[in-house]
VMD Tcl script that draws the C-alpha trace (Angstrom):
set ca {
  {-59.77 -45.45 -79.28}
  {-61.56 -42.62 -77.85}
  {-61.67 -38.87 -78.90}
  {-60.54 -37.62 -75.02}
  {-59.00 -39.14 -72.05}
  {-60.73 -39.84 -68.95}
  {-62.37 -42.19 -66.37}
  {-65.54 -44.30 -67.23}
  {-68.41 -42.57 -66.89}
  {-66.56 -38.59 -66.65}
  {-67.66 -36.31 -69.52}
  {-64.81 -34.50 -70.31}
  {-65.74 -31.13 -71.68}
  {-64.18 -28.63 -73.93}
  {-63.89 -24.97 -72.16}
  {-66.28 -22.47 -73.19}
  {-63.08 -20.04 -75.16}
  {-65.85 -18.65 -77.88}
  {-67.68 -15.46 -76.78}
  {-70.59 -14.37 -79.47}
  {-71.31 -10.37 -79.44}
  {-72.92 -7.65 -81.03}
  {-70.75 -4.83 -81.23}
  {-70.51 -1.11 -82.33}
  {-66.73 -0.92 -83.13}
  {-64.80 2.46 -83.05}
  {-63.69 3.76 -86.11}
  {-59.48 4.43 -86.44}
  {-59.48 7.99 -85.43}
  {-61.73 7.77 -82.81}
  {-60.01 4.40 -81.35}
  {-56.88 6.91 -81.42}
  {-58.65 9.29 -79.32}
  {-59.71 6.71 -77.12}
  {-56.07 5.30 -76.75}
  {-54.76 8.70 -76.01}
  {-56.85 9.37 -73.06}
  {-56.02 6.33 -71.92}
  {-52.72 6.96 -71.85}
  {-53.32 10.27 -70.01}
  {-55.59 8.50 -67.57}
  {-52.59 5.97 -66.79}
  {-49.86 8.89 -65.89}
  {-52.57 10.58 -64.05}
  {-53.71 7.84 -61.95}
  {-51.04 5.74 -61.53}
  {-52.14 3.07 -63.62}
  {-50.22 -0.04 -65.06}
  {-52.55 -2.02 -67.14}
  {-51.90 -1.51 -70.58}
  {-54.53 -0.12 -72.82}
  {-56.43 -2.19 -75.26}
  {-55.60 -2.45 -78.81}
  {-56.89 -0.30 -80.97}
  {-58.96 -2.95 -82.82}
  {-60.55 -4.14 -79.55}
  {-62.54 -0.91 -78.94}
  {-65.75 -1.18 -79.12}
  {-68.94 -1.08 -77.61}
  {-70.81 -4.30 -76.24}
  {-74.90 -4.20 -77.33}
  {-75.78 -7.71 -77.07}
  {-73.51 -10.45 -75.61}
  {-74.60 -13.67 -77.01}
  {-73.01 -16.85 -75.15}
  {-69.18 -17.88 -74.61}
  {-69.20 -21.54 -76.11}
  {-66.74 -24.23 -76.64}
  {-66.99 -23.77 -80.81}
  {-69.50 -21.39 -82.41}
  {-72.68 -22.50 -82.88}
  {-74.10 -22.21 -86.34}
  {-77.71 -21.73 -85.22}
  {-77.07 -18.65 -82.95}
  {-74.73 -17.26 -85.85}
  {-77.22 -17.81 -88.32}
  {-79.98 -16.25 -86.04}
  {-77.99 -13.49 -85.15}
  {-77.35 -12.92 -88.64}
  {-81.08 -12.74 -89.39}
  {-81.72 -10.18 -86.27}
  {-78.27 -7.84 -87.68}
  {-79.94 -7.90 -91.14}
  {-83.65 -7.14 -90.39}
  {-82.57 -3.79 -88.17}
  {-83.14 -0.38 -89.97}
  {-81.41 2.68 -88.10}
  {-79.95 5.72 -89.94}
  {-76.17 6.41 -88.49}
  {-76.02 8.30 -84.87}
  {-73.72 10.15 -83.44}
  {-71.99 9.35 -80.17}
  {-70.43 11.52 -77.50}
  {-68.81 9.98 -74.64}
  {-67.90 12.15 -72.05}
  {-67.10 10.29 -68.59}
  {-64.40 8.00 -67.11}
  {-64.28 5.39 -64.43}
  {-63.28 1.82 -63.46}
  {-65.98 -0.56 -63.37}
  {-66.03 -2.52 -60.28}
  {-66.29 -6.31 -60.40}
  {-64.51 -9.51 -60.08}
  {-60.94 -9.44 -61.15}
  {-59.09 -5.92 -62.54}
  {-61.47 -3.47 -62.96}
  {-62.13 -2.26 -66.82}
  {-61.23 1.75 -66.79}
  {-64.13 2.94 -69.20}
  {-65.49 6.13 -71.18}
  {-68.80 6.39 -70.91}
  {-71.33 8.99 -70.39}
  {-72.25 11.62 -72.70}
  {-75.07 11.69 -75.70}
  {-75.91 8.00 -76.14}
  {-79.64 8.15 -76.44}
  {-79.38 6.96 -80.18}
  {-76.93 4.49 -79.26}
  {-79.52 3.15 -76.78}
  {-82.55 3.20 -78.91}
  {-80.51 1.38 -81.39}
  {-79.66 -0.88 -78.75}
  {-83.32 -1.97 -78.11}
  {-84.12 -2.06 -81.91}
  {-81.68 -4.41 -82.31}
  {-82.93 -6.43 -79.06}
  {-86.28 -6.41 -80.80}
  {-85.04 -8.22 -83.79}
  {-83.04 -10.98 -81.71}
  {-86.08 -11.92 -79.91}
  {-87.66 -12.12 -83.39}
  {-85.13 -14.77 -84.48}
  {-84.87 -16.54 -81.45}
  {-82.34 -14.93 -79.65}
  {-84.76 -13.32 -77.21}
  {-82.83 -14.46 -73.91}
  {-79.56 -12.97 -75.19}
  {-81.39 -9.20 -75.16}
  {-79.60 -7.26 -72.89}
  {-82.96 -5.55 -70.64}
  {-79.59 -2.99 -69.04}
  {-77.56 -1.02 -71.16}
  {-74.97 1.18 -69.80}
  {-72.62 2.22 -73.03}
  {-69.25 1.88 -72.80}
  {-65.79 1.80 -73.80}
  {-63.51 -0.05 -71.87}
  {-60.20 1.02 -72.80}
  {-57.82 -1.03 -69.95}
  {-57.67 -3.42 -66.60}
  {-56.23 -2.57 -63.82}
  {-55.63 -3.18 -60.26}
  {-56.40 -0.15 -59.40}
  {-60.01 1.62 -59.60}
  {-60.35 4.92 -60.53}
  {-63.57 7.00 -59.42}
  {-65.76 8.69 -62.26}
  {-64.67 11.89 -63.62}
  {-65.26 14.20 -66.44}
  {-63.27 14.44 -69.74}
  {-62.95 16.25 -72.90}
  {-65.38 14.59 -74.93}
  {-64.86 11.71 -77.59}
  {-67.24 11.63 -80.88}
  {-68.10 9.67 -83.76}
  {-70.82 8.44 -85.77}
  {-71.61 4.77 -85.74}
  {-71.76 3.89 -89.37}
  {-71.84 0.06 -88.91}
  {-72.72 -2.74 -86.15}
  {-70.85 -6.12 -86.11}
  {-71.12 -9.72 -85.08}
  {-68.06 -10.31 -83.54}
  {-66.30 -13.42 -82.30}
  {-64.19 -13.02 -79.22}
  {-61.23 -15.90 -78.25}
  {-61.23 -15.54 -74.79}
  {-57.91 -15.51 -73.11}
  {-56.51 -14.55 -76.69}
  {-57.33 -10.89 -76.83}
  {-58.33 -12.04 -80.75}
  {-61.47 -10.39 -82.12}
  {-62.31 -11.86 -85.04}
  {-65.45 -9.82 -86.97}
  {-67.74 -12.18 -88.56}
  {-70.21 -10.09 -90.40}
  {-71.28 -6.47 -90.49}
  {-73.74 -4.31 -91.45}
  {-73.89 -0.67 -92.62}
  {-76.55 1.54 -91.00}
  {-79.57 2.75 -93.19}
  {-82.30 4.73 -92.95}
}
mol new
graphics top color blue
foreach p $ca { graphics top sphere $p radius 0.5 }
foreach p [lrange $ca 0 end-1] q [lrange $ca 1 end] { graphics top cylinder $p $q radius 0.2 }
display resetview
Protein backbone atom coordinates (compact mmCIF):
# COMPACT_ATOMS: atom_id res chain seq x y z
CA UNK A 1 0.00 0.00 0.00
CA UNK A 2 1.50 3.26 -0.58
CA UNK A 3 2.90 5.93 1.90
CA UNK A 4 0.41 8.94 0.27
CA UNK A 5 -2.60 9.09 -1.81
CA UNK A 6 -2.69 10.21 -5.26
CA UNK A 7 -2.97 9.66 -9.05
CA UNK A 8 -0.31 7.61 -11.04
CA UNK A 9 2.39 9.44 -11.91
CA UNK A 10 1.55 12.84 -9.24
CA UNK A 11 4.31 13.36 -6.66
CA UNK A 12 2.61 14.31 -3.78
CA UNK A 13 4.78 16.52 -1.66
CA UNK A 14 5.00 17.39 1.94
CA UNK A 15 4.74 21.41 2.56
CA UNK A 16 7.82 23.15 3.28
CA UNK A 17 6.50 24.00 7.47
CA UNK A 18 10.43 23.93 8.70
CA UNK A 19 12.20 27.34 8.51
CA UNK A 20 16.17 27.05 9.50
CA UNK A 21 17.65 30.52 11.01
CA UNK A 22 20.36 32.11 12.64
CA UNK A 23 19.20 34.27 15.23
CA UNK A 24 20.30 36.85 17.92
CA UNK A 25 17.45 36.36 20.49
CA UNK A 26 16.49 39.16 23.02
CA UNK A 27 17.22 38.61 26.39
CA UNK A 28 13.89 38.75 29.08
CA UNK A 29 14.20 42.31 30.04
CA UNK A 30 14.89 43.62 26.92
CA UNK A 31 12.01 41.41 25.13
CA UNK A 32 9.88 43.31 27.95
CA UNK A 33 10.97 46.54 26.69
CA UNK A 34 10.31 45.55 23.34
CA UNK A 35 6.69 44.32 24.23
CA UNK A 36 5.97 47.52 25.98
CA UNK A 37 6.56 49.75 23.12
CA UNK A 38 4.67 47.70 21.27
CA UNK A 39 1.93 48.07 23.18
CA UNK A 40 2.32 51.88 23.13
CA UNK A 41 2.76 51.79 19.39
CA UNK A 42 -0.73 49.85 19.13
CA UNK A 43 -2.86 52.64 21.25
CA UNK A 44 -1.00 55.20 19.37
CA UNK A 45 -1.58 54.03 15.98
CA UNK A 46 -4.53 52.30 16.01
CA UNK A 47 -3.20 49.01 15.69
CA UNK A 48 -4.87 45.49 16.22
CA UNK A 49 -2.34 42.86 15.59
CA UNK A 50 -1.21 41.47 18.64
CA UNK A 51 2.38 41.64 19.59
CA UNK A 52 4.69 38.74 19.41
CA UNK A 53 5.55 36.61 22.26
CA UNK A 54 8.12 37.40 24.19
CA UNK A 55 10.18 34.31 23.21
CA UNK A 56 9.79 35.10 19.48
CA UNK A 57 11.93 38.29 19.59
CA UNK A 58 14.71 38.17 17.97
CA UNK A 59 16.80 39.24 15.32
CA UNK A 60 17.07 37.32 11.85
CA UNK A 61 21.11 37.09 10.63
CA UNK A 62 20.99 34.30 8.32
CA UNK A 63 17.77 32.58 7.11
CA UNK A 64 18.65 29.18 6.03
CA UNK A 65 15.74 27.34 3.98
CA UNK A 66 11.96 26.50 5.03
CA UNK A 67 11.88 22.60 4.36
CA UNK A 68 9.41 19.88 4.70
CA UNK A 69 11.64 18.12 7.80
CA UNK A 70 15.06 19.48 8.82
CA UNK A 71 17.77 18.48 7.02
CA UNK A 72 20.65 17.02 8.93
CA UNK A 73 23.35 18.23 6.54
CA UNK A 74 22.42 22.00 6.69
CA UNK A 75 22.04 21.53 10.62
CA UNK A 76 25.19 19.93 10.88
CA UNK A 77 26.86 22.61 8.59
CA UNK A 78 25.35 25.30 10.27
CA UNK A 79 26.52 23.93 13.38
CA UNK A 80 30.12 23.93 12.12
CA UNK A 81 29.79 27.77 10.78
CA UNK A 82 27.97 28.82 14.65
CA UNK A 83 30.99 27.07 16.28
CA UNK A 84 34.00 28.34 14.22
CA UNK A 85 32.79 32.28 14.76
CA UNK A 86 34.84 34.28 17.40
CA UNK A 87 33.16 37.76 18.39
CA UNK A 88 33.42 39.29 21.89
CA UNK A 89 29.64 40.40 23.08
CA UNK A 90 28.26 43.88 21.45
CA UNK A 91 26.02 46.06 22.47
CA UNK A 92 22.86 46.98 20.60
CA UNK A 93 20.76 50.12 20.50
CA UNK A 94 17.72 50.19 18.51
CA UNK A 95 16.22 53.33 18.15
CA UNK A 96 13.54 53.50 15.17
CA UNK A 97 10.03 52.15 14.38
CA UNK A 98 8.13 51.31 11.26
CA UNK A 99 6.05 48.71 9.37
CA UNK A 100 7.82 46.90 6.81
CA UNK A 101 6.01 46.85 3.62
CA UNK A 102 5.47 43.57 1.77
CA UNK A 103 3.09 40.90 0.91
CA UNK A 104 0.52 40.18 3.51
CA UNK A 105 0.33 42.34 7.13
CA UNK A 106 3.12 44.36 7.40
CA UNK A 107 5.71 43.42 10.42
CA UNK A 108 5.80 46.79 12.77
CA UNK A 109 9.66 46.74 13.61
CA UNK A 110 12.43 48.51 15.86
CA UNK A 111 15.22 49.08 14.13
CA UNK A 112 17.72 51.71 13.72
CA UNK A 113 20.14 52.81 16.17
CA UNK A 114 23.97 51.48 16.94
CA UNK A 115 24.10 48.17 15.08
CA UNK A 116 27.48 48.37 13.48
CA UNK A 117 28.71 45.40 15.74
CA UNK A 118 25.64 43.62 15.13
CA UNK A 119 26.45 43.92 11.41
CA UNK A 120 30.04 43.05 11.44
CA UNK A 121 29.02 40.08 13.38
CA UNK A 122 26.59 39.48 10.83
CA UNK A 123 29.21 39.11 8.00
CA UNK A 124 31.62 37.11 10.30
CA UNK A 125 29.20 34.75 10.70
CA UNK A 126 28.34 34.79 6.76
CA UNK A 127 32.03 34.11 6.34
CA UNK A 128 31.94 30.94 8.25
CA UNK A 129 28.66 29.55 6.45
CA UNK A 130 30.25 29.87 3.17
CA UNK A 131 33.17 27.99 4.79
CA UNK A 132 30.91 25.01 5.58
CA UNK A 133 28.91 25.06 2.69
CA UNK A 134 26.26 27.21 3.43
CA UNK A 135 27.57 30.00 1.23
CA UNK A 136 24.14 30.62 -0.72
CA UNK A 137 22.24 31.03 2.56
CA UNK A 138 24.62 34.37 3.41
CA UNK A 139 22.46 37.09 3.61
CA UNK A 140 24.69 39.93 1.10
CA UNK A 141 21.61 42.73 2.87
CA UNK A 142 21.27 43.18 6.36
CA UNK A 143 18.89 45.60 7.73
CA UNK A 144 18.57 44.66 11.74
CA UNK A 145 15.49 44.28 13.12
CA UNK A 146 12.96 43.48 15.54
CA UNK A 147 9.69 42.76 14.41
CA UNK A 148 7.51 42.98 17.26
CA UNK A 149 3.70 42.57 15.43
CA UNK A 150 1.52 42.27 11.95
CA UNK A 151 -0.81 44.35 11.09
CA UNK A 152 -3.09 45.65 8.53
CA UNK A 153 -2.17 48.72 8.97
CA UNK A 154 1.42 50.35 8.13
CA UNK A 155 2.85 52.69 10.21
CA UNK A 156 5.58 55.24 8.78
CA UNK A 157 9.13 55.34 10.52
CA UNK A 158 9.52 57.30 13.58
CA UNK A 159 11.82 57.83 16.41
CA UNK A 160 11.67 56.19 19.91
CA UNK A 161 13.24 56.07 23.21
CA UNK A 162 15.90 53.75 22.65
CA UNK A 163 16.04 49.89 23.46
CA UNK A 164 19.59 48.25 24.59
CA UNK A 165 21.23 45.14 25.29
CA UNK A 166 24.23 43.21 24.79
CA UNK A 167 24.10 40.15 22.62
CA UNK A 168 25.70 37.52 24.74
CA UNK A 169 24.73 34.51 22.54
CA UNK A 170 23.60 33.61 18.77
CA UNK A 171 21.24 30.64 18.08
CA UNK A 172 20.21 28.13 15.48
CA UNK A 173 16.74 28.23 15.63
CA UNK A 174 13.98 26.12 14.14
CA UNK A 175 10.84 27.93 13.19
CA UNK A 176 7.22 25.79 12.61
CA UNK A 177 5.71 27.90 10.29
CA UNK A 178 2.08 28.60 10.77
CA UNK A 179 2.73 27.47 14.50
CA UNK A 180 4.29 30.56 15.94
CA UNK A 181 6.71 27.61 17.71
CA UNK A 182 10.40 28.50 17.90
CA UNK A 183 12.15 25.77 18.88
CA UNK A 184 16.17 26.71 19.66
CA UNK A 185 18.36 24.01 18.52
CA UNK A 186 21.79 24.98 19.60
CA UNK A 187 23.54 28.09 20.85
CA UNK A 188 26.57 29.58 21.33
CA UNK A 189 28.03 32.08 23.84
CA UNK A 190 30.06 34.98 22.37
CA UNK A 191 33.93 35.06 23.01
CA UNK A 192 36.60 37.03 22.40
Amino acid sequence: MPDQLGFPGMDIEAPAVDKLLLVISLDANTAEQALDLARRERREHGLTGQPLLASRLHVTLHHLGTYAGLPRDVVAKALQAGAAVAMAPFDVSMDRVMSYRNRGKPPLVLCGGQVSALKTFQRALGLEMARAGLGKWVESSFTPHVTLLYDNKSVDEHAVDPIGWTVREFVLLHSVVGETLHIPLHSWPLRG
